[in-house]
Each structure stands twice: as structure tokens, then as C-alpha cells.
DRENTORGU-133185 format. One record per atom (N, C-alpha, C): residue number from 1; residue in three letters; atom name; z, y, x. Coordinates in Angstrom, 3 decimals, padded with zeros to 6 digits. Layout:
N
(site NUM "ALA" "CA" (Z Y X))
...
//
This chain:
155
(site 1 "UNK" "N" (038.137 -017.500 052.895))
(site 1 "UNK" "CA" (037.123 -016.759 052.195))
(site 1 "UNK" "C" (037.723 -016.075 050.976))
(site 2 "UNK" "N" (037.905 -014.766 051.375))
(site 2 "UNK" "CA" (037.560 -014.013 049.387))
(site 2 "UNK" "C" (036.816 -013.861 048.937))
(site 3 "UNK" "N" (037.385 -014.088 047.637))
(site 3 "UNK" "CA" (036.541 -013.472 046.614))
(site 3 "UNK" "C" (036.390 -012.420 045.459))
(site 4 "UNK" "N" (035.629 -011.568 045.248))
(site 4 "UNK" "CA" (035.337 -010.814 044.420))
(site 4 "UNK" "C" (035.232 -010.642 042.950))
(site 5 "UNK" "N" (035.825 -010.421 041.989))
(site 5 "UNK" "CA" (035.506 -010.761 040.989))
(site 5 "UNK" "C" (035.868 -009.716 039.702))
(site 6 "UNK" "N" (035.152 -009.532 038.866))
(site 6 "UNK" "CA" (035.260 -008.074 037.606))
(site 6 "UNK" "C" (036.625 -008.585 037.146))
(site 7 "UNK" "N" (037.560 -008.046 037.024))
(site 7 "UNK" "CA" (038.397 -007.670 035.529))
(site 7 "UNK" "C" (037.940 -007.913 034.052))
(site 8 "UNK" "N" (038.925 -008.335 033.264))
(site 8 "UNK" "CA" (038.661 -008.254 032.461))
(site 8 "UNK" "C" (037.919 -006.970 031.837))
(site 9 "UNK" "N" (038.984 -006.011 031.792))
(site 9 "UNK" "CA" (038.766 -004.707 031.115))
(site 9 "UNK" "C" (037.516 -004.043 032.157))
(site 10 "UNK" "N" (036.929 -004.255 033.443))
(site 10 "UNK" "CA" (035.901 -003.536 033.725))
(site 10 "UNK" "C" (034.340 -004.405 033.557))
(site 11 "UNK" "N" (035.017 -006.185 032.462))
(site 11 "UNK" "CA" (033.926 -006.086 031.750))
(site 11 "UNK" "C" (033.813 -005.879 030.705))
(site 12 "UNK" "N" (034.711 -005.421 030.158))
(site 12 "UNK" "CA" (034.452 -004.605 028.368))
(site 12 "UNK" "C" (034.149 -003.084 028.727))
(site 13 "UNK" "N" (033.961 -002.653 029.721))
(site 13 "UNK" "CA" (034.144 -001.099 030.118))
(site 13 "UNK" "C" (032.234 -001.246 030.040))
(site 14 "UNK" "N" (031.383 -002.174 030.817))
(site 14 "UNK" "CA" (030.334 -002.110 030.793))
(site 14 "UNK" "C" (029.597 -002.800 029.655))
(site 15 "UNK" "N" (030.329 -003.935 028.719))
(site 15 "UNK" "CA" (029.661 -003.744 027.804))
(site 15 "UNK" "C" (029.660 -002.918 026.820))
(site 16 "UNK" "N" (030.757 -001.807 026.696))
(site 16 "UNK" "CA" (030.982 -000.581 025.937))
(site 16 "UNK" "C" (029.492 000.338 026.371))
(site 17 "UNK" "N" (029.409 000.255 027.519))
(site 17 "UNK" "CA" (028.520 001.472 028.051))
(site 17 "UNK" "C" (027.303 000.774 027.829))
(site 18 "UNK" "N" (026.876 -000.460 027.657))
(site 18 "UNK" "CA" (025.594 -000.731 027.123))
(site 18 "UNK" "C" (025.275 -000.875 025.751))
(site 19 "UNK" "N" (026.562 -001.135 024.937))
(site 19 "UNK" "CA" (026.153 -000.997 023.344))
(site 19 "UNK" "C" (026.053 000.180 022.889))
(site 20 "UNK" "N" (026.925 001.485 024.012))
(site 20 "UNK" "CA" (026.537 002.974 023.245))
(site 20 "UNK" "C" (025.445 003.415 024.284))
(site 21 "UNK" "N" (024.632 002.577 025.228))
(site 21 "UNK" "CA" (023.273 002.937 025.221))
(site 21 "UNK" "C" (022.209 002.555 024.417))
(site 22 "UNK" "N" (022.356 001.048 023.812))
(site 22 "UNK" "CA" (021.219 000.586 022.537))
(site 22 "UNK" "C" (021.741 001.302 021.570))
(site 23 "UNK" "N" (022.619 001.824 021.453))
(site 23 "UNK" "CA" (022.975 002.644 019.618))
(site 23 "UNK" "C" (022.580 003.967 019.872))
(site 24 "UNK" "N" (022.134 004.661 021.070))
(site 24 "UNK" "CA" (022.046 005.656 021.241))
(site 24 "UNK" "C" (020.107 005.526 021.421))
(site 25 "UNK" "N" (019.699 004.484 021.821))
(site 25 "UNK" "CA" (018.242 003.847 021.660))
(site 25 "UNK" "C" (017.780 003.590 020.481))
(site 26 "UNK" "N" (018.208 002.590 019.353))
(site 26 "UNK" "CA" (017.893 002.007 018.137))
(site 26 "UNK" "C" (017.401 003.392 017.191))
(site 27 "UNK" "N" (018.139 004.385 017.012))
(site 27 "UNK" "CA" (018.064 005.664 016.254))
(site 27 "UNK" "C" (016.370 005.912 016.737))
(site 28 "UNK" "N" (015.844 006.147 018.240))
(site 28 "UNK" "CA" (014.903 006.876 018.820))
(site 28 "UNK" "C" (013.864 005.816 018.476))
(site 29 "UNK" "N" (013.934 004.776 018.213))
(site 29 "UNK" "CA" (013.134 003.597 018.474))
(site 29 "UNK" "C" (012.109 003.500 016.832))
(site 30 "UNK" "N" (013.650 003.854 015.836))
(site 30 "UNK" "CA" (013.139 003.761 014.372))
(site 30 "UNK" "C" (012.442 005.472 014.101))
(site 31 "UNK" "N" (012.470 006.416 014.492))
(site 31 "UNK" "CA" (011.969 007.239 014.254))
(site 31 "UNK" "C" (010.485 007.035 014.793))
(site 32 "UNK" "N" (010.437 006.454 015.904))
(site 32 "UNK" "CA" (009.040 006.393 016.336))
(site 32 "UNK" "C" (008.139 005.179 015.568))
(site 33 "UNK" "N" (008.995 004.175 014.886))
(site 33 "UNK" "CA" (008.597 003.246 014.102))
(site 33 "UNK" "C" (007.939 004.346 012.624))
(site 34 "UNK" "N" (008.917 005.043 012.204))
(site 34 "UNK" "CA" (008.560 005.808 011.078))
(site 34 "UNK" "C" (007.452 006.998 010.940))
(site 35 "UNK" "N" (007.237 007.256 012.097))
(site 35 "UNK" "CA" (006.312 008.186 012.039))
(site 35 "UNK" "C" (004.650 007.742 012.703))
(site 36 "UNK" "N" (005.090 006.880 012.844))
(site 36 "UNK" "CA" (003.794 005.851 013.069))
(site 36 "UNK" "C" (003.210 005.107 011.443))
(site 37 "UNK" "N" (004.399 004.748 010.625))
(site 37 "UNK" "CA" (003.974 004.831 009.388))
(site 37 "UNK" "C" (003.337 005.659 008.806))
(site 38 "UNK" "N" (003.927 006.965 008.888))
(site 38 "UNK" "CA" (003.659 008.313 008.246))
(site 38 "UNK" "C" (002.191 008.705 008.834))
(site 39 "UNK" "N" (001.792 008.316 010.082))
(site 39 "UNK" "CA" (000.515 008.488 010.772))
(site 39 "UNK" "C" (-000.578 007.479 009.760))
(site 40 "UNK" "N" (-000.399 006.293 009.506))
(site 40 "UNK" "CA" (-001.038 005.638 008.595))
(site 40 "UNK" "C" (-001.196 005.638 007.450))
(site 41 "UNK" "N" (-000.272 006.448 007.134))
(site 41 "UNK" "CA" (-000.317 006.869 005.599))
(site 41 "UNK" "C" (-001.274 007.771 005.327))
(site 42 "UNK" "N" (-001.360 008.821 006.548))
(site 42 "UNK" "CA" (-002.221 009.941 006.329))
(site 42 "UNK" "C" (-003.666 009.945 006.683))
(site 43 "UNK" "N" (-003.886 008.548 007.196))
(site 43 "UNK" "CA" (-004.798 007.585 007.493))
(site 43 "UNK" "C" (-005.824 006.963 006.592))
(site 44 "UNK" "N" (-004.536 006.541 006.216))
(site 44 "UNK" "CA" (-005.587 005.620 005.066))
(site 44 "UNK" "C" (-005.962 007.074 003.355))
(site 45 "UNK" "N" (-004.808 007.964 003.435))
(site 45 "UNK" "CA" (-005.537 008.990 002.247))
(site 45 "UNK" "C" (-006.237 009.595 003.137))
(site 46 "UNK" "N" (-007.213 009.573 004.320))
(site 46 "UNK" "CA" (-008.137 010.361 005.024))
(site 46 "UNK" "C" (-009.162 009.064 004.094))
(site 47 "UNK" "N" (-008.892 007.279 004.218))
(site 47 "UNK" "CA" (-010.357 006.937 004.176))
(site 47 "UNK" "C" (-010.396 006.885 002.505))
(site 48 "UNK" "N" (-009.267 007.072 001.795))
(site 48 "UNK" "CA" (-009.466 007.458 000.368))
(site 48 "UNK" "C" (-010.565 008.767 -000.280))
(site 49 "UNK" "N" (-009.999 009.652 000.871))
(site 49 "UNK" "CA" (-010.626 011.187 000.651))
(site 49 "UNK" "C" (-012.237 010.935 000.958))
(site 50 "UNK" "N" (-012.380 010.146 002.138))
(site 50 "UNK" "CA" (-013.788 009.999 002.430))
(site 50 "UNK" "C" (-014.794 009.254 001.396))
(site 51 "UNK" "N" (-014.098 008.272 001.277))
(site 51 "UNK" "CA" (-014.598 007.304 000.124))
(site 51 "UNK" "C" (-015.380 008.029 -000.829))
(site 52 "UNK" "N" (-014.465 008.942 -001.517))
(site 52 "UNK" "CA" (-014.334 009.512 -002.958))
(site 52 "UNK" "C" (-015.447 010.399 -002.670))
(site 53 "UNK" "N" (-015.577 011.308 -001.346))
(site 53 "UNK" "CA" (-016.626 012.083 -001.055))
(site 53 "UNK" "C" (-018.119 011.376 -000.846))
(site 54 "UNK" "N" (-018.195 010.285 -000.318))
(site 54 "UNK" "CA" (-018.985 009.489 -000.254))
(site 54 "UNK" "C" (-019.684 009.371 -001.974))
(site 55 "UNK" "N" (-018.421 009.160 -002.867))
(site 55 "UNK" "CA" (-019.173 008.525 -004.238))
(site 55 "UNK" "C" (-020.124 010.144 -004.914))
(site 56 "UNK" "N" (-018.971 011.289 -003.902))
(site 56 "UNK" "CA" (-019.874 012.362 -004.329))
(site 56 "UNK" "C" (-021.189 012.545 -004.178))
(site 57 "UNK" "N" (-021.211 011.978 -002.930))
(site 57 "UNK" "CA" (-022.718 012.550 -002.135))
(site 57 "UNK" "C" (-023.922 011.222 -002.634))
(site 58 "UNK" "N" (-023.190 010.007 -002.980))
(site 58 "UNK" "CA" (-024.419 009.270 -003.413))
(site 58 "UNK" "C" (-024.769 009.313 -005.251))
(site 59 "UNK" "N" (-023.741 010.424 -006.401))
(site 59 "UNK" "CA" (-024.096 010.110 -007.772))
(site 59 "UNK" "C" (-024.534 011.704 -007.917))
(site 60 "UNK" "N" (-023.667 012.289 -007.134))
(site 60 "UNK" "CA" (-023.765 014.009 -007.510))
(site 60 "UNK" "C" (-022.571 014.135 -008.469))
(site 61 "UNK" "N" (-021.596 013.046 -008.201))
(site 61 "UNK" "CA" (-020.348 013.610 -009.373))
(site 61 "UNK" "C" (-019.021 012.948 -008.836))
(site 62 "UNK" "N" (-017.902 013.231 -009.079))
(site 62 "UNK" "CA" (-017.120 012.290 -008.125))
(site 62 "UNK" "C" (-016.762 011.232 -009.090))
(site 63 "UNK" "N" (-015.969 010.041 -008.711))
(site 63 "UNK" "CA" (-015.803 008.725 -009.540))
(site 63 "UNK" "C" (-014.744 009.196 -010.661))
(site 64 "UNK" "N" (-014.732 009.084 -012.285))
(site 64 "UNK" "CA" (-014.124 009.018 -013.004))
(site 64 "UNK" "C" (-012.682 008.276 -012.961))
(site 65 "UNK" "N" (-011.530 009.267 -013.145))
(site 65 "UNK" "CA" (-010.215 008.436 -013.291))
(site 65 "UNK" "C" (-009.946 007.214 -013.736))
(site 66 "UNK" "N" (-010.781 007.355 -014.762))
(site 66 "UNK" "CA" (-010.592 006.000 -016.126))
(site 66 "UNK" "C" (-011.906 006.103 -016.621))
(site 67 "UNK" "N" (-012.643 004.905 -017.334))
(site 67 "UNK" "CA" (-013.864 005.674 -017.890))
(site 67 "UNK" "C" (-013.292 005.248 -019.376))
(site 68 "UNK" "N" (-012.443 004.423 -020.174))
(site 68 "UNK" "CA" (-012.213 004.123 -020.976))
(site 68 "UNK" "C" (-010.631 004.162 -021.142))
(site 69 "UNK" "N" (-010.211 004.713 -022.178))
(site 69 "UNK" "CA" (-008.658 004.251 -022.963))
(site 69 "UNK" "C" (-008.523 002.748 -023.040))
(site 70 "UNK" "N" (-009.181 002.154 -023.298))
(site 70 "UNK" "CA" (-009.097 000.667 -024.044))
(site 70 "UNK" "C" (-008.572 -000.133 -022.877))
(site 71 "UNK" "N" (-008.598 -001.563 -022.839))
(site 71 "UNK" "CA" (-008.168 -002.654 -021.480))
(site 71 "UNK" "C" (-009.362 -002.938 -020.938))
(site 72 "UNK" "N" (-010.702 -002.535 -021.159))
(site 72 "UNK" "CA" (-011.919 -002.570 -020.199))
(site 72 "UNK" "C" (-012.478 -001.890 -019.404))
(site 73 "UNK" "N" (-011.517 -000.611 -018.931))
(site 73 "UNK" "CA" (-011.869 -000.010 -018.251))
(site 73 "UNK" "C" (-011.701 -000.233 -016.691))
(site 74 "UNK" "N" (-012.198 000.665 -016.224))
(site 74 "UNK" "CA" (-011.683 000.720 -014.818))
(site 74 "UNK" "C" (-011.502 002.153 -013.981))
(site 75 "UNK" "N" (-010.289 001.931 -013.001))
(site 75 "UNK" "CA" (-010.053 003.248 -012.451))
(site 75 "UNK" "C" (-010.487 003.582 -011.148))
(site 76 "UNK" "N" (-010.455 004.989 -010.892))
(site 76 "UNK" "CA" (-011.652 005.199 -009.322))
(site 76 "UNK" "C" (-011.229 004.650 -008.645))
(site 77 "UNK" "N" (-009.703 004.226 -008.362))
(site 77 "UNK" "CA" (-009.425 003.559 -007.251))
(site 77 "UNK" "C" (-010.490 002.031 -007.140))
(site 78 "UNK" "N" (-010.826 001.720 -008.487))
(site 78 "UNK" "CA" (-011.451 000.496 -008.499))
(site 78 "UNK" "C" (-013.018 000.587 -007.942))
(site 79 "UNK" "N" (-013.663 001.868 -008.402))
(site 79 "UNK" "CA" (-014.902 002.256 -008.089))
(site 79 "UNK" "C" (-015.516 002.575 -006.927))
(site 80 "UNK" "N" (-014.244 002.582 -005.913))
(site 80 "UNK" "CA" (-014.527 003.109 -004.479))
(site 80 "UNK" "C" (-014.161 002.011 -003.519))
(site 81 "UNK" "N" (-013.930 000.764 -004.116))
(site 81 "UNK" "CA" (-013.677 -000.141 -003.484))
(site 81 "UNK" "C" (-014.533 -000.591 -002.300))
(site 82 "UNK" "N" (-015.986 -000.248 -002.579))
(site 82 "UNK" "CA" (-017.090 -000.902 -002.029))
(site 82 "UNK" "C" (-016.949 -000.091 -000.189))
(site 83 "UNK" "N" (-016.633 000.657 -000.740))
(site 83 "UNK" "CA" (-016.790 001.570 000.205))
(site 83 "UNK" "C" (-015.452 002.032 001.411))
(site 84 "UNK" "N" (-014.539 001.360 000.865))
(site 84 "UNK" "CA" (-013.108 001.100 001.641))
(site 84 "UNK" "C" (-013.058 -000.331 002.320))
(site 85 "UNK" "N" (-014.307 -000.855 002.448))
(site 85 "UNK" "CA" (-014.873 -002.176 003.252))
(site 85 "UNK" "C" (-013.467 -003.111 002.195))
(site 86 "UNK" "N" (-013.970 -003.213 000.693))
(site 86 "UNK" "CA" (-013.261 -004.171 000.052))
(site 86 "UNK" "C" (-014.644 -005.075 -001.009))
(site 87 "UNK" "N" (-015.874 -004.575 -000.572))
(site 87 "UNK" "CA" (-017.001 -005.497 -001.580))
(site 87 "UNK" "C" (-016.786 -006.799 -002.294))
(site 88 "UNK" "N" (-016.054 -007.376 -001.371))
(site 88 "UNK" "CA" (-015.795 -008.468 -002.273))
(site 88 "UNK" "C" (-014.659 -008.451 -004.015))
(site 89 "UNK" "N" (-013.884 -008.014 -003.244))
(site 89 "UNK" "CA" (-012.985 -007.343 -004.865))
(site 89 "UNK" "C" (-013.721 -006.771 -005.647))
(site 90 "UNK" "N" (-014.495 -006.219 -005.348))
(site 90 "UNK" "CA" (-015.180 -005.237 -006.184))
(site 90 "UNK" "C" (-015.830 -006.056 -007.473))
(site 91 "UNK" "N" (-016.842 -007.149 -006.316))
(site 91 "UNK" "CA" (-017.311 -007.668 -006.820))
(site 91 "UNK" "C" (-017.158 -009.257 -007.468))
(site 92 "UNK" "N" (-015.626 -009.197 -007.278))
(site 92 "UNK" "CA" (-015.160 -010.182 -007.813))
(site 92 "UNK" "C" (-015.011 -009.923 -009.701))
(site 93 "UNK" "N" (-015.013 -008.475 -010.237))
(site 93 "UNK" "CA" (-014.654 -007.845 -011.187))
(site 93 "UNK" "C" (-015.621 -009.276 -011.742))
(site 94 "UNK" "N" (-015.356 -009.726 -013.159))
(site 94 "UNK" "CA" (-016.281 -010.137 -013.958))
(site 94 "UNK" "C" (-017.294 -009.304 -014.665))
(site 95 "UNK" "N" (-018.273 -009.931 -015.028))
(site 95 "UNK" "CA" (-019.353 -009.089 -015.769))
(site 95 "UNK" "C" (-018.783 -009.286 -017.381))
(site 96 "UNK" "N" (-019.468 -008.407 -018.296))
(site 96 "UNK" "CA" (-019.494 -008.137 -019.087))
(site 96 "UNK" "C" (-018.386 -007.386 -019.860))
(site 97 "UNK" "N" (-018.984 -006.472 -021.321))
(site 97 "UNK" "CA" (-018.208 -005.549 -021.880))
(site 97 "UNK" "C" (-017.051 -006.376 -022.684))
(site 98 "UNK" "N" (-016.639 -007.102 -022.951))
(site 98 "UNK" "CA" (-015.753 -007.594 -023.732))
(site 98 "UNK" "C" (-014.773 -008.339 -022.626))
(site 99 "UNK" "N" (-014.593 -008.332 -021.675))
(site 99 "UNK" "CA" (-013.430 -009.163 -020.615))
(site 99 "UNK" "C" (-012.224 -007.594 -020.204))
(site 100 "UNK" "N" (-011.675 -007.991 -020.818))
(site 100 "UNK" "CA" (-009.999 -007.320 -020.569))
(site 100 "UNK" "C" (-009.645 -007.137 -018.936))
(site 101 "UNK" "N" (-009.651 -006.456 -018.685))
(site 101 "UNK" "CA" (-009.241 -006.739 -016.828))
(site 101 "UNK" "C" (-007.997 -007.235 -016.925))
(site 102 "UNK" "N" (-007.360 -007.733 -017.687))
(site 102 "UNK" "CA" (-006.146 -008.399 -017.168))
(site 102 "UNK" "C" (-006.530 -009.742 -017.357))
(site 103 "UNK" "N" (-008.348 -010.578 -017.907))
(site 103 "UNK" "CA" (-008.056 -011.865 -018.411))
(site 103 "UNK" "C" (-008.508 -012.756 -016.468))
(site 104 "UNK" "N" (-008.509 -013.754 -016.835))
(site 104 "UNK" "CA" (-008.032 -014.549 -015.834))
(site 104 "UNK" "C" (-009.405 -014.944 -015.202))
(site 105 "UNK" "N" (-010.574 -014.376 -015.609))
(site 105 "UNK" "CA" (-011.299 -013.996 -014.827))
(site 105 "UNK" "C" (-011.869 -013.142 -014.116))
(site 106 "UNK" "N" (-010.628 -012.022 -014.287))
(site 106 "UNK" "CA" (-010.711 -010.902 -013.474))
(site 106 "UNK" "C" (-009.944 -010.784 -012.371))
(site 107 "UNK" "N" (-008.775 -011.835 -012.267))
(site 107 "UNK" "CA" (-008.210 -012.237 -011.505))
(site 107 "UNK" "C" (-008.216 -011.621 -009.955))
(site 108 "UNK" "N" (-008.853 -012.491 -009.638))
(site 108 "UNK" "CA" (-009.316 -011.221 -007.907))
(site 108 "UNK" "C" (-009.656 -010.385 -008.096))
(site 109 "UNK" "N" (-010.215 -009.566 -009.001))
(site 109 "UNK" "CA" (-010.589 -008.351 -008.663))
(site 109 "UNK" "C" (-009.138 -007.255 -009.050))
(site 110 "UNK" "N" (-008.226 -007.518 -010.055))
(site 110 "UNK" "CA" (-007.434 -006.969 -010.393))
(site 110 "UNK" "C" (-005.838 -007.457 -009.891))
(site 111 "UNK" "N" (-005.701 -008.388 -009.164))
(site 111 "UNK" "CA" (-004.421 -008.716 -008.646))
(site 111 "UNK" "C" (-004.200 -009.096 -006.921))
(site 112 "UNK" "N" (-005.581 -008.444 -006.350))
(site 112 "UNK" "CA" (-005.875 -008.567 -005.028))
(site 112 "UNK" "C" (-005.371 -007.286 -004.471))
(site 113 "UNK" "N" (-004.053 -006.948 -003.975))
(site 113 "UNK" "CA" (-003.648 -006.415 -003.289))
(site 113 "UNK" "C" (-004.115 -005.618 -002.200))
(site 114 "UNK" "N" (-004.790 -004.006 -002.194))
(site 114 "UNK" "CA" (-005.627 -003.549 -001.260))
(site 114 "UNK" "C" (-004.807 -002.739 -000.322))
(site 115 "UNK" "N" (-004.836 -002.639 001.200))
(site 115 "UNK" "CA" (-003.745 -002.524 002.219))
(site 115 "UNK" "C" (-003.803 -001.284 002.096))
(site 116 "UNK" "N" (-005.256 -000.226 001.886))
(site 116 "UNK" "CA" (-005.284 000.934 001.605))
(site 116 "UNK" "C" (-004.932 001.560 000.859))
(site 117 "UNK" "N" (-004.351 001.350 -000.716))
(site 117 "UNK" "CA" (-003.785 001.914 -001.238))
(site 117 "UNK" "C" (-002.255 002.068 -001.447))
(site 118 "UNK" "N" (-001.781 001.789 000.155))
(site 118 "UNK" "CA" (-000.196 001.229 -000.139))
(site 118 "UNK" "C" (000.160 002.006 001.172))
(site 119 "UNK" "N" (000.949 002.740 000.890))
(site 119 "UNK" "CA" (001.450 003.594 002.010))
(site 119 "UNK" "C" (002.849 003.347 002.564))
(site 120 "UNK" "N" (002.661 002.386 004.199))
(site 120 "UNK" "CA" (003.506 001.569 004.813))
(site 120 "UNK" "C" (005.171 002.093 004.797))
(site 121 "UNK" "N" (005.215 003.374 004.860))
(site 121 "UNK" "CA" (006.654 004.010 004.421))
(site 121 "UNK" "C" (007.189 003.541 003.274))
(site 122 "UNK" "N" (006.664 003.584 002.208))
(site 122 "UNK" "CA" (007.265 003.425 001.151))
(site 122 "UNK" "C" (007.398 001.853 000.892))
(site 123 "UNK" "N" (006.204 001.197 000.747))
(site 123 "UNK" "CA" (006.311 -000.305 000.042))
(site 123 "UNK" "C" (005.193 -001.132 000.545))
(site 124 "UNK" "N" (005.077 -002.438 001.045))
(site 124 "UNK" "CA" (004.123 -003.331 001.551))
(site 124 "UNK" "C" (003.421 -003.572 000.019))
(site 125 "UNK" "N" (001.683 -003.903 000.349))
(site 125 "UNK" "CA" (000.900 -003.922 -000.529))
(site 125 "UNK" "C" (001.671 -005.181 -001.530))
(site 126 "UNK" "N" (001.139 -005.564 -002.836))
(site 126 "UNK" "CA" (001.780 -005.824 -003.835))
(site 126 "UNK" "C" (001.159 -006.006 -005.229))
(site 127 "UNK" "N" (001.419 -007.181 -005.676))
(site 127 "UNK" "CA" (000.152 -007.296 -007.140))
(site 127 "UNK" "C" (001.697 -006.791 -008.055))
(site 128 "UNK" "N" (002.112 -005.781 -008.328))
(site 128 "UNK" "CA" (003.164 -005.666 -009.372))
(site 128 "UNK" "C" (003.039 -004.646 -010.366))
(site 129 "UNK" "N" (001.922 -004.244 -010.638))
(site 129 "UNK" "CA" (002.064 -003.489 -011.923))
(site 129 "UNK" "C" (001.566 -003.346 -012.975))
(site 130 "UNK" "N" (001.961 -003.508 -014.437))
(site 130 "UNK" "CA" (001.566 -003.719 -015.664))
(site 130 "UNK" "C" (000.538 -003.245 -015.747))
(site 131 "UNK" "N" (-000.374 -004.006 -016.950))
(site 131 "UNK" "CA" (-001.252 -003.112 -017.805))
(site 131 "UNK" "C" (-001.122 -002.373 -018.486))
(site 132 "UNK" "N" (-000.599 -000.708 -018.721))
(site 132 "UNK" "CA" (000.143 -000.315 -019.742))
(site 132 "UNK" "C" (000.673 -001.235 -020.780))
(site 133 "UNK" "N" (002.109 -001.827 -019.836))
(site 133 "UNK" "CA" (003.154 -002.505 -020.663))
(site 133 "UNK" "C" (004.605 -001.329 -020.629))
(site 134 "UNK" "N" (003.985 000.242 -020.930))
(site 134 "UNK" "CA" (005.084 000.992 -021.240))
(site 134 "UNK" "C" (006.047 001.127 -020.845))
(site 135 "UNK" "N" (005.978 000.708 -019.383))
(site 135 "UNK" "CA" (007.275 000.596 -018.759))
(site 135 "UNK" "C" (008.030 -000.532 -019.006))
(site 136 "UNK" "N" (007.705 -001.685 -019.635))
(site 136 "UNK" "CA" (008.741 -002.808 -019.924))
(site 136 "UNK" "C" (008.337 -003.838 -018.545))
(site 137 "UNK" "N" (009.347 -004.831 -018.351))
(site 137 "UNK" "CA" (009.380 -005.802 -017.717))
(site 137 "UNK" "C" (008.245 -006.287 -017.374))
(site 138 "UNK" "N" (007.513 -006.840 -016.397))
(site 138 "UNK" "CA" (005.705 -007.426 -016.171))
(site 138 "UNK" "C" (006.134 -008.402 -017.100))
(site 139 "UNK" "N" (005.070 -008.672 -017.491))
(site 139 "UNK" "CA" (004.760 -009.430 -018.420))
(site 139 "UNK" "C" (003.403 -010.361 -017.186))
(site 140 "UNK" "N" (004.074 -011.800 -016.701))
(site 140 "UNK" "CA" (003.182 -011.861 -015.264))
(site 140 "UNK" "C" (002.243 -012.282 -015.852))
(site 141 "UNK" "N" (001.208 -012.481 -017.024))
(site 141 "UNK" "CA" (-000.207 -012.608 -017.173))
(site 141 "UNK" "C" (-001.134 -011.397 -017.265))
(site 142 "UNK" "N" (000.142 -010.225 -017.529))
(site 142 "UNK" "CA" (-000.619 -008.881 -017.430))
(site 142 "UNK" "C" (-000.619 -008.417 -016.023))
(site 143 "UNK" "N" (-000.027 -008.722 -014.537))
(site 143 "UNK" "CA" (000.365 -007.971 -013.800))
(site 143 "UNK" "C" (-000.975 -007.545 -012.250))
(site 144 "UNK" "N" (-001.089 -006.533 -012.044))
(site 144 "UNK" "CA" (-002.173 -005.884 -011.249))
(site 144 "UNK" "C" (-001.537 -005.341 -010.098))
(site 145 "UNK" "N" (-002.432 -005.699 -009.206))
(site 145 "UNK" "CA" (-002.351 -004.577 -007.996))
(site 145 "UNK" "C" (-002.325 -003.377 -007.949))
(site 146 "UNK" "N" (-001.144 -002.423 -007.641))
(site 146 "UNK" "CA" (-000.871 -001.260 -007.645))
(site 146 "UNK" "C" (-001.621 -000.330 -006.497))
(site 147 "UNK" "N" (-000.437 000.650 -006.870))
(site 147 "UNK" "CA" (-001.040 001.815 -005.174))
(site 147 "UNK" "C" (-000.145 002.837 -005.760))
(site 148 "UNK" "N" (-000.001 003.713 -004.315))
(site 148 "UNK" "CA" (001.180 004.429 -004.231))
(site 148 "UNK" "C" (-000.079 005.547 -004.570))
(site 149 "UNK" "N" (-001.093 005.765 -004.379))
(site 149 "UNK" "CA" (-001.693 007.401 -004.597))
(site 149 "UNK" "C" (-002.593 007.302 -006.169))
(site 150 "UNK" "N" (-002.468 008.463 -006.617))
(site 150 "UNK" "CA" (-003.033 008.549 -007.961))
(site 150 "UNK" "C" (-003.723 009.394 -008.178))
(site 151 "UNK" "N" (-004.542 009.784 -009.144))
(site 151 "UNK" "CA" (-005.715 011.243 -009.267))
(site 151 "UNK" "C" (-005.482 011.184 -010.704))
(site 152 "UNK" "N" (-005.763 012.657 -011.179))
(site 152 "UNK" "CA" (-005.641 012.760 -012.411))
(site 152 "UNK" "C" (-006.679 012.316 -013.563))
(site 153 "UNK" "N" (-006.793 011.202 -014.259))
(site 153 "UNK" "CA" (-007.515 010.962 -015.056))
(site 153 "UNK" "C" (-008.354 011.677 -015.967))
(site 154 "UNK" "N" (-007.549 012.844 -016.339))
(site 154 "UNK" "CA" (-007.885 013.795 -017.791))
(site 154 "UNK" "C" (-008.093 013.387 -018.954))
(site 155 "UNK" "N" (-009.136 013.652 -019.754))
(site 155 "UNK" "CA" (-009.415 013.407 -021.014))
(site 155 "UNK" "C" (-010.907 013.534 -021.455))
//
């Protein structure tokens, strides 16, 4: 009886030809990964845009950037929460005029990470950003849930 059997070199010949078929795959694989991001990105600023139109059509004005300079304010991203199916954050905010949104009973409402305002290309949602701490280091009793999209506040 013979037998049959590969060579060395005609089995490095075929695993050559299958690693420059996955390297020639991996490239096609991450582009379709990335633009499936980019599809959600443009996704979720569709249910931002809606939101915001929504706050139009129920005050007759759209939601204010900021309504205050001071640490008691709050920003539209915060005001449209209800309506980006996040009610509970919303309404986690504490009551009353004298609570700082950074104090520790604002807690959920200000360090609860919302999936919609985080656009999957760039950075997974995230409680990391100061209370106007000027750009310095978090200071982690000040630190809030961010978002990659912004509107102009004014004056």
C-alpha cells in the first residue's frame, strides 16, 4: 500500500494562500463594521433632531442650551431626555433650586451614561466629564455623563 502525503513546503504554500485570503478579508470586514457605526451615528442625531422638534411642537420654542450660568442649571440635552425613552434619568434629577447637579443626589440623573448621545465611532457611552473644571483633571465628585453632539448655548 502507498501512501500519499503533502510536503512540507506545499503545506506552507497553502497556509500562505489562506492568511493572504483573511488579510485580504479582515480590511472588508472592518469597513463594513465602520460604516454600520457611522449608520448609527446618523441614527441616533435623527432621534436627537426629532426629540428637539418634538420639544418644539409641545412649548412653541425649542429647549434652551443652558438655562443658567451657575451649577443649577441644566442643558437641552438634559431636557429632552423624556422623550429619547430615558424618563427615568430625567426624573431621577433632584428637586429643588439650591442642589448643584454635581451633588450626590443628583447622581443618576447626571452620571447615567445615555447610549444616545455617544456616537459608536468615536467613543462607548461614559460618565467622564467635568463640571466646568476648565479643562483640569476630573475631579471624580464633580464628574458627568458626556456626549459627543453639542448645540450652541448663546447668551
Amino acid at each position: 500500500m502507498l501512501f500519499r502525503s503533502f510536503t512540507l513546503v506545499e503545506l506552507l504554500v497553502v497556509i500562505a494562500i489562506i492568511a493572504t485570503l483573511i488579510g485580504l478579508l479582515l480590511p472588508a470586514v472592518q469597513s463594513v463594521r465602520e460604516a454600520a457605526r457611522r449608520t448609527q451615528c446618523g441614527n441616533q442625531l435623527k432621534q436627537v433632531g426629532l426629540a428637539v422638534v418634538q420639544v418644539h411642537d409641545q412649548k412653541r420654542a425649542y429647549p434652551m442650551g443652558r438655562d443658567t450660568r451657575d451649577p443649577y442649571g441644566q442643558s437641552w440635552a438634559f431636557r429632552i431626555l423624556p422623550l429619547l425613552e430615558q424618563a427615568s434619568v430625567f426624573s431621577a434629577l433632584a428637586s429643588g433650586t439650591n442642589i448643584p447637579m454635581w451633588d450626590d443626589r443628583n447622581a443618576a440623573a447626571m452620571r447615567t451614561a445615555v447610549p444616545t448621545f455617544f456616537c459608536p465611532s468615536r467613543r462607548s457611552p461614559a460618565a467622564d466629564r467635568n463640571f466646568d473644571n476648565n479643562d483640569q483633571p476630573p475631579v471624580k465628585e464633580r464628574v458627568a455623563a458626556g456626549g459627543d453632539y453639542a448645540a450652541n448655548a448663546g447668551t
